[in-house]
MIFIFI-878982 format. One line per field, with one value per residue (C-alpha): residue number from 1; x, y, z. Coordinates in steps of 0.25 Angstrom, whole numbers, plus 5000, padded with zeros to 4 digits. Each point is the difference from the previous one (the first is absolute). Layout:
% residues N
k c(NUM,...)
east c(X,...)
north c(Y,...)
up c(Z,...)
% end
This chain:
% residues 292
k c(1,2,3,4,5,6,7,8,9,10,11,12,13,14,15,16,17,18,19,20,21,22,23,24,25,26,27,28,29,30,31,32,33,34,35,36,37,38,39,40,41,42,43,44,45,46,47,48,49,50,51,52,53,54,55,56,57,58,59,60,61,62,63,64,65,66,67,68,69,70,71,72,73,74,75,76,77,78,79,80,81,82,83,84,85,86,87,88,89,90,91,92,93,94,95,96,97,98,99,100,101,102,103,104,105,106,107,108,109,110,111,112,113,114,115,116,117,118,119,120,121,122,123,124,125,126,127,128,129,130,131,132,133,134,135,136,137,138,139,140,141,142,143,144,145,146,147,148,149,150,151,152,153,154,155,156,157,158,159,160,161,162,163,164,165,166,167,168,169,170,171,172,173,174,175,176,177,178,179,180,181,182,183,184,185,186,187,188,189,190,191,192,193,194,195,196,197,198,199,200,201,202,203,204,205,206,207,208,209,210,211,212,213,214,215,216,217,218,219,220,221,222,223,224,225,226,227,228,229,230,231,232,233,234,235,236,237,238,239,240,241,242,243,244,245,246,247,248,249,250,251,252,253,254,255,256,257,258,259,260,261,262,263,264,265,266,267,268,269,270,271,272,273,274,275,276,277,278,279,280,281,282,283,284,285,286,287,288,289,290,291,292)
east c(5059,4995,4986,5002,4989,4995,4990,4993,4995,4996,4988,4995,4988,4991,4989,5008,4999,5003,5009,5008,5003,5012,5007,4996,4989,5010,5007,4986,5000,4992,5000,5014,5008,5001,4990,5012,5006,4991,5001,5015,4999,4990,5011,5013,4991,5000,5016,5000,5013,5004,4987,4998,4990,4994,4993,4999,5010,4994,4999,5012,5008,4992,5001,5013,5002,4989,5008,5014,5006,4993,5013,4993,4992,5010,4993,5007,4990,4999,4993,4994,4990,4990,4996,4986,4989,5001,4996,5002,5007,5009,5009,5007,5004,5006,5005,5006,5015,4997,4992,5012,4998,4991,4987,4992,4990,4991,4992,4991,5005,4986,4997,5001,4999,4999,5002,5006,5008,5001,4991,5012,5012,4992,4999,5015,5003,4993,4997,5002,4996,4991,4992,4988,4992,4987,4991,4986,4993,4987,5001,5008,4996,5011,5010,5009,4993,5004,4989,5006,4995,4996,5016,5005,5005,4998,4988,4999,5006,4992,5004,4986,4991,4985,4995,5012,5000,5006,5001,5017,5006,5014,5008,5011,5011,5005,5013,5005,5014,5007,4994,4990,5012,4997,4983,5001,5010,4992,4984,4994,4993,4984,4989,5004,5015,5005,5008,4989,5005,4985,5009,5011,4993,4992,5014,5002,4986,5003,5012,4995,5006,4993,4997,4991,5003,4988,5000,4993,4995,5010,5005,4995,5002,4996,5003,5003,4995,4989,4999,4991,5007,5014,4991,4995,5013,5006,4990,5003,5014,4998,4990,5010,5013,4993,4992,5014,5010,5010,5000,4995,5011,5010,5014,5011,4993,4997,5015,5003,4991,5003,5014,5004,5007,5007,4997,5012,4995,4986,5005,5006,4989,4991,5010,4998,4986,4995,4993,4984,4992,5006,5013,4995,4994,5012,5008,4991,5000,5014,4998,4988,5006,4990,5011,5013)
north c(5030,4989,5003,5000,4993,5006,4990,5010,4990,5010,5004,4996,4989,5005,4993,4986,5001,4994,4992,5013,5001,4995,5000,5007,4995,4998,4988,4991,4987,4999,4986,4995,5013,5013,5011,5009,4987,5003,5014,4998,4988,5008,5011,4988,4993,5012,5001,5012,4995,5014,5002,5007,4997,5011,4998,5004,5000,4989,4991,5002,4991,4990,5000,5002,4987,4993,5004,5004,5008,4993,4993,4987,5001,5006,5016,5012,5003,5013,5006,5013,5006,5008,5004,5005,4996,5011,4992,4994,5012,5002,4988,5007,5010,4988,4993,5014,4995,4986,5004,5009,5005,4985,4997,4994,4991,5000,4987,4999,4989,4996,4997,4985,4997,4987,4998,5004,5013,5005,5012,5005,4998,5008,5010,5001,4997,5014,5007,5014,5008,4993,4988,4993,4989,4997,4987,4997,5001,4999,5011,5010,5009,4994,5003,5011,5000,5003,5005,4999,5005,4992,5003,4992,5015,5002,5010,4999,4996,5000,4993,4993,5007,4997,5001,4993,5005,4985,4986,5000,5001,5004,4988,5004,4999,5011,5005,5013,5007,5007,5013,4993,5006,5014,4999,4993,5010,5010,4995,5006,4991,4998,5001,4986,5006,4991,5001,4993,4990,5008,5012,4995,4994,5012,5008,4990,5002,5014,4997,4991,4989,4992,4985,4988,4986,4991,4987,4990,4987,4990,5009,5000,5011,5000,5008,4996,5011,4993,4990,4995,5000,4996,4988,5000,5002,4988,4990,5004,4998,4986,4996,5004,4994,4987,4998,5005,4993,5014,5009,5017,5009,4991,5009,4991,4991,5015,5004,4988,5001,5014,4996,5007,4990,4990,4983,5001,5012,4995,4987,5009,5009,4988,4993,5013,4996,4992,4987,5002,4998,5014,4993,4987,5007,5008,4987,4994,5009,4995,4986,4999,5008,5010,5009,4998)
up c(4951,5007,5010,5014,5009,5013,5010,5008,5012,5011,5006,5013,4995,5008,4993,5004,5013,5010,4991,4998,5012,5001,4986,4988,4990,4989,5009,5002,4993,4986,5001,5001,4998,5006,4992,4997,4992,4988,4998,5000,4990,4991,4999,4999,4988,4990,5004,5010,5008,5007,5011,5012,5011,5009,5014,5014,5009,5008,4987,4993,5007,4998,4985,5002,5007,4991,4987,5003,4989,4988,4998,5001,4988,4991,5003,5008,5010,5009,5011,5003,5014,4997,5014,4999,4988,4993,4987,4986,4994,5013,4995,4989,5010,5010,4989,4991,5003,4996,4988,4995,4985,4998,4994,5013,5002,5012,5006,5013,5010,5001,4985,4993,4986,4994,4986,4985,5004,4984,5005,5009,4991,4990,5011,5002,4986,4995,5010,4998,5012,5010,4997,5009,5000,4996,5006,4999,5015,5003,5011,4996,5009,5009,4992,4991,4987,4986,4990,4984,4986,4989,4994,5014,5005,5015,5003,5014,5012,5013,5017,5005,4992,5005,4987,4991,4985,4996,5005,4999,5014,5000,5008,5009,4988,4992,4991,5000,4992,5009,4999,5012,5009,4999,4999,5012,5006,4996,5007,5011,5010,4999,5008,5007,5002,4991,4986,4991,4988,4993,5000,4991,4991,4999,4998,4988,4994,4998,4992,4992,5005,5007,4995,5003,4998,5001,5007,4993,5004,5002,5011,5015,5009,5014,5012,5013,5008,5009,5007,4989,4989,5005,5004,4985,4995,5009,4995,4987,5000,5006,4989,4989,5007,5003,4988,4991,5009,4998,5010,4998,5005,5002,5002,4997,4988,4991,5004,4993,4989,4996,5000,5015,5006,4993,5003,5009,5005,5003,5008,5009,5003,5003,5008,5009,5001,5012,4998,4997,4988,4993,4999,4996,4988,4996,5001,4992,4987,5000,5002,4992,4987,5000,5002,4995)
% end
């Protein structure tokens, strides 16, 4: 059964403010696109076609207008409100009907990853209960971390520790088989109120079934979540796009690659497009052979 993508891209980006204010964090521009293009290009590049996207009332229009049905890049794309942050875990239960009976894989809106995505398709290729991330940080303290054994065998999972046991973060990406459905159903809020990602991987700890994937080094994570690093993250993708001449998280180009949209197809879907340098470059990878 093929996995099922969910894009949780709520939250109220407080730590974004005042460019918050008046649309979501997942909308501001990394670069030339909007953030929430590179999650959804991470989740269309290992061929997840059937995704839904959770966010606020106020926000989900916008996507909605920003995206349209996915139809355009070859995808069928969905929309969900979750009207109150009632965290991670919260989107299986927003997104039980779209899930059905599916494997699932969740991805943060405010996450970009640039490189070799083998590391992933491993993921959804053995995945037999919940697998998670590991990446090398240099604060982990920030972050989810996983602690492993000598065997690879996860050994601990801890949110922020102030003292971390390992130096792998966990990024906002995760797999899950469907029986994510029910331990999410079945968890009671924390401390903060909130359903707690921590919590279900704990669930699959205890069953033996959770698993770690490590990132290595030909893959950048970075997160978006400050005014900071979105800066960082914007000054990298420039750096890559104009030193590469190929554009990162560009919809319409992987639609085409990963066989989406037919050349006919694609045509059409940039001819929607308006003039401005995104359109140039997708005309381009058809006038210049790189794509054909």
């Amino acid at each position: 059964m093929a996995t099922k993508g969910i894009i949780l891209a709520g939250g109220s980006g407080s730590r974004l403010y005042p460019m918050t204010s008046a649309f979501s964090k997942q909308l501001q521009p990394v670069y030339d696109k909007p953030l929430i293009y590179y999650p959804l290009s991470t989740l269309m590049l290992v061929g997840i076609r059937d995704i839904l996207l959770i966010s606020t009332p106020q926000d989900t229009p916008n996507f909605e207008r920003l995206l349209g049905d996915g139809s355009r890049y070859g995808i069928s794309l969905s929309y969900a409100v979750q009207d109150a942050p009632r965290g991670l875990a919260d989107a299986f239960r927003v997104g039980k009907d779209f899930v059905g009976g599916s494997p699932v894989s969740l991805i943060l809106g405010d996450n970009l990853f640039f490189g070799k995505l083998d590391f992933y398709r491993r993921a959804l290729a053995n995945n037999t209960g919940a697998t998670v991330f590991g990446y090398p940080v240099t604060d982990a303290e920030r972050y989810g971390v996983v602690e492993m054994g000598p065997d690879g065998k996860v050994l601990s999972i801890e949110e922020k520790p102030a003292k971390p046991k390992s130096n792998l973060a966990i990024p906002g990406l995760y797999v899950y088989n469907n029986d994510v459905m029910q331990i999410a159903a079945d968890l009671q809020p924390s401390k903060r109120g909130e359903l707690e990602i921590t919590d279900v991987h704990q669930a699959y700890l205890k069953q033996g079934a959770l698993n770690v994937e490590l990132i290595g080094r030909g893959v950048a994570w970075l997160d978006t979540g400050t005014p900071e690093s979105l800066l960082d993250a914007g000054v990298f993708v420039h750096a890559i796009e104009k030193r590469q001449g190929l554009k990162i998280g560009c919809l319409e180009e992987i639609a085409l690659q990963q066989g989406f949209l037919s050349t006919d197809e694609f045509k059409t879907s940039i001819g929607m497009l308006p003039k401005s340098s995104y359109r140039t470059y997708c005309e381009s990878l058809l006038s210049n052979g790189t794509i054909l």
